[in-house]
N, C-alpha and C positions, 0 to 999 in steps of 0.2 A: 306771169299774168294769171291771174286766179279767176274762174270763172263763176257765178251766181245763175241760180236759176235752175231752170229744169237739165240742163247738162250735171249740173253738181247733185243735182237730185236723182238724176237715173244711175250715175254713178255710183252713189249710195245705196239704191235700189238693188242692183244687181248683184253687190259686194253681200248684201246683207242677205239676197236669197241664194247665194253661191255656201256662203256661210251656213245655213241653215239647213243646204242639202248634204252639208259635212260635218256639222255637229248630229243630224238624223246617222248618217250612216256609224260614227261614232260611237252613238249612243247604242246601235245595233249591234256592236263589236265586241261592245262592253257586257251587255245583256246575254250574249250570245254562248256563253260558256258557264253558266249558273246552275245546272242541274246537276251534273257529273262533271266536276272539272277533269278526270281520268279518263276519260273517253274521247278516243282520238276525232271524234264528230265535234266534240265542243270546239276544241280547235281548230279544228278546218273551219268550222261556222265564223268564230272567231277571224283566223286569217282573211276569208273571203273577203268581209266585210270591211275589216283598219285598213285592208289594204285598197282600194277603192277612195276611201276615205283618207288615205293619205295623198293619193294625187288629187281629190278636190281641194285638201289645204295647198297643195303645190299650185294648183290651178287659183285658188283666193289669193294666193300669193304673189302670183303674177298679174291678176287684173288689178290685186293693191297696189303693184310698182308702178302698173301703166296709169292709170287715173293719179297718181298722184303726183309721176313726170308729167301728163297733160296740164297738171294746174285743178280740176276737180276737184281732189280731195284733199285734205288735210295731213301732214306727215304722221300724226296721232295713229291713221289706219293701218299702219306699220302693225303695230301692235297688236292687230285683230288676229290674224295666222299665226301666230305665234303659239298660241296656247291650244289650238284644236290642232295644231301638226307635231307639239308635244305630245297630246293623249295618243295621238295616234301611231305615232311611231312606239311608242312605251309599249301599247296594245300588243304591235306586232314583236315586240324582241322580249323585255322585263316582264311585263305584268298579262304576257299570252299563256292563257291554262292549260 
């Protein structure tokens, strides 16, 4: 049963500001190691940050499974965690300076 209305709307809502506070932390992650990549500061700045931001993708991750077992949202949202818990993992192991 698929629902319409403001349930399918808040769900959207919160997915999208969950989303937004892990693309932010992200993008802090990424930023974060650009002056001196050799300096053991960059890194730590670095780690502090992907790492935070990989459990809000874990946490988008899981409010995507619930809202779209409830009928809310659309199987498509699948797809939204996917690629900010890519950057972020990458951040923390490959591409950490």
């Amino acid at each position: 049963m698929r629902t319409h209305g403001p349930a399918r709307t808040r769900g959207a809502v919160l997915l999208v500001l969950a989303h937004a506070v892990a693309g932010y932390l992200i993008f802090l992650a990424y930023m974060s190691g650009t002056a001196n990549p050799w300096e053991p500061d960059a890194a730590a700045h670095s780690g502090f940050t992907a790492g935070p931001a990989l459990l809000a993708t874990g946490v988008c991750a899981l409010l995507t499974w619930r809202f779209v077992r409830a009928g809310r949202l659309r199987r498509w949202w699948y797809a939204l965690p996917v690629l900010p818990n890519l950057a972020a993992l990458l951040r923390l192991t490959v591409l950490a300076p």
